[in-house]
PLY file of the C-alpha trace (Angstrom):
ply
format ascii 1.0
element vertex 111
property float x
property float y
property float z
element edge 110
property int vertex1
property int vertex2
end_header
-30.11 169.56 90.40
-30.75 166.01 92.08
-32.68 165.74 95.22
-32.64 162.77 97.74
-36.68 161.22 97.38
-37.62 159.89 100.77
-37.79 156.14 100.48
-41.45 155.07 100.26
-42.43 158.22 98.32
-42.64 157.60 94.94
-44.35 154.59 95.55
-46.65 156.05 97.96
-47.24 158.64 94.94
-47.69 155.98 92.29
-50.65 154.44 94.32
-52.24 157.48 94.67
-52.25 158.47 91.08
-53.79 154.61 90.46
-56.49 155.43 92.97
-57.74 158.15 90.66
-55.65 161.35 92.67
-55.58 164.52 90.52
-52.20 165.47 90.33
-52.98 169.25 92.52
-54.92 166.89 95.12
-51.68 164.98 95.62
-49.42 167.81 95.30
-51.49 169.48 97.73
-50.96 166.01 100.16
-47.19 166.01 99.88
-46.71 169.64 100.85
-49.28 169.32 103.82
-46.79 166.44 104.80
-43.97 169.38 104.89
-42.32 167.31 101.78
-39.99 169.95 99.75
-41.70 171.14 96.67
-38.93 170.27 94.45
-38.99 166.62 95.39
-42.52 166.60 95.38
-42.66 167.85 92.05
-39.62 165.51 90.90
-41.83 162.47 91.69
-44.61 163.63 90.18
-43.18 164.23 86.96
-41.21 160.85 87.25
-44.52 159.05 88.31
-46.85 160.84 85.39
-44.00 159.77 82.54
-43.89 156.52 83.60
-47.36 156.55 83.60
-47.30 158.15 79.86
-44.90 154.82 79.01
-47.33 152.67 80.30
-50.15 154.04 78.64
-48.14 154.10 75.24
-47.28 150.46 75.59
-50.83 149.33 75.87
-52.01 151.81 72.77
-48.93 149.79 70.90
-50.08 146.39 71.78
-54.09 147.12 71.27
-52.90 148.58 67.41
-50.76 145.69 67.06
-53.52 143.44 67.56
-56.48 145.45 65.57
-53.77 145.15 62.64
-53.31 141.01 62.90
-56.90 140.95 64.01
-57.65 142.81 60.05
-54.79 140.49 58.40
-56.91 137.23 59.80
-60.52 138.55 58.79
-58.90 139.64 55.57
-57.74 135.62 55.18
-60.57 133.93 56.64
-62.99 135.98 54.24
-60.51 135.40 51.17
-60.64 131.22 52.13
-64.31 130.97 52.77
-64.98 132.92 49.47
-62.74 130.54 47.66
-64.13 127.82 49.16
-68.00 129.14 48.72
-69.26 129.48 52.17
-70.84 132.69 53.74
-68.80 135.66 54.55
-70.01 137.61 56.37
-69.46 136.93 59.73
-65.52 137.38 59.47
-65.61 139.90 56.73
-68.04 141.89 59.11
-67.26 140.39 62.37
-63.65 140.65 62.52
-63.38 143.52 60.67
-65.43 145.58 63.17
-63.44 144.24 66.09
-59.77 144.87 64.40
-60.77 148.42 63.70
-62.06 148.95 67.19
-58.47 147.59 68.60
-57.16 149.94 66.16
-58.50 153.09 66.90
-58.53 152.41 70.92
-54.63 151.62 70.73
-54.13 154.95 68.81
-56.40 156.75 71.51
-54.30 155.67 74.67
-51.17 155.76 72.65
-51.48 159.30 71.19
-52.47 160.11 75.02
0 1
1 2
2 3
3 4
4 5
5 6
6 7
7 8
8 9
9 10
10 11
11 12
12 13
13 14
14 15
15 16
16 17
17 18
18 19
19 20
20 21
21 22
22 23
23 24
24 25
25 26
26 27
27 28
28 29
29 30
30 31
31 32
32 33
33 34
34 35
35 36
36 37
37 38
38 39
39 40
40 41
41 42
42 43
43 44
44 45
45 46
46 47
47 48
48 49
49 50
50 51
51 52
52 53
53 54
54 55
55 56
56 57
57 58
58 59
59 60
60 61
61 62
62 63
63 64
64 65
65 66
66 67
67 68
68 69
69 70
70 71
71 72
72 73
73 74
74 75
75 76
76 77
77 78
78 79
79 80
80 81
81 82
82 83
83 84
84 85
85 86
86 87
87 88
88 89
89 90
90 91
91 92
92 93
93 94
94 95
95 96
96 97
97 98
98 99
99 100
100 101
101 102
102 103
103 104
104 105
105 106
106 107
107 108
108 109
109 110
C-alpha cells in the first residue's frame, strides 16, 4: 500500500531525528499535526533505515581505516627494526589507534 508523503515531511522528520527526537516524541508531533498514521509511520521507518545506512557506512570506513592504520604500524615497526631504531612508538602508538578505529567502526556498524 503506497501513500502520498506531504512534501516537506520527510525532511522535516529527518531534522528532527538529527536534533536528538525520540522516535514516540516525533510520532507523537506528526499525529498532533492531524498527519495520517500510516504516512507518519512510513517516514519514520524510511528516515530510521536511512539513518541505519548511514551509520553502517561510517562503521565501514572507521574499520577500513583501523585495518590500514594496523598494516602501516605493522611496516613502520618491521623497517625501523631492520634498520635498528626504537620501536615503540609505532609498534605501540599505531597499534593502539588502529585497534580503536577498529572496534568503533564495528560498534556503529553492527548498530
Amino acid at each position: 500500500m503506497t501513500h502520498h508523503i506531504p512534501d516537506g515531511l520527510f525532511h522535516e522528520v529527518w531534522q528532527l531525528y538529527e536534533g536528538g527526537h525520540s522516535s514516540d516524541e516525533i510520532l507523537a508531533r506528526l499525529l498532533k499535526r492531524q498527519v495520517n498514521l500510516d504516512i507518519a509511520e512510513a517516514v519514520l521507518s524510511k528516515v530510521k533505515t536511512m539513518q541505519d545506512a548511514r551509520k553502517r557506512r561510517r562503521g565501514l570506513r572507521s574499520v577500513i581505516a583501523g585495518g590500514v592504520t594496523l598494516v602501516l604500524a605493522f611496516l613502520i615497526t618491521f623497517l625501523l627494526h631492520v634498520a635498528g631504531v626504537d620501536t615503540n612508538i609505532p609498534l605501540y602508538g599505531l597499534t593502539t589507534i588502529g585497534i580503536g578505529l577498529l572496534f568503533t567502526g564495528m560498534v556503529f556498524y553492527m548498530g
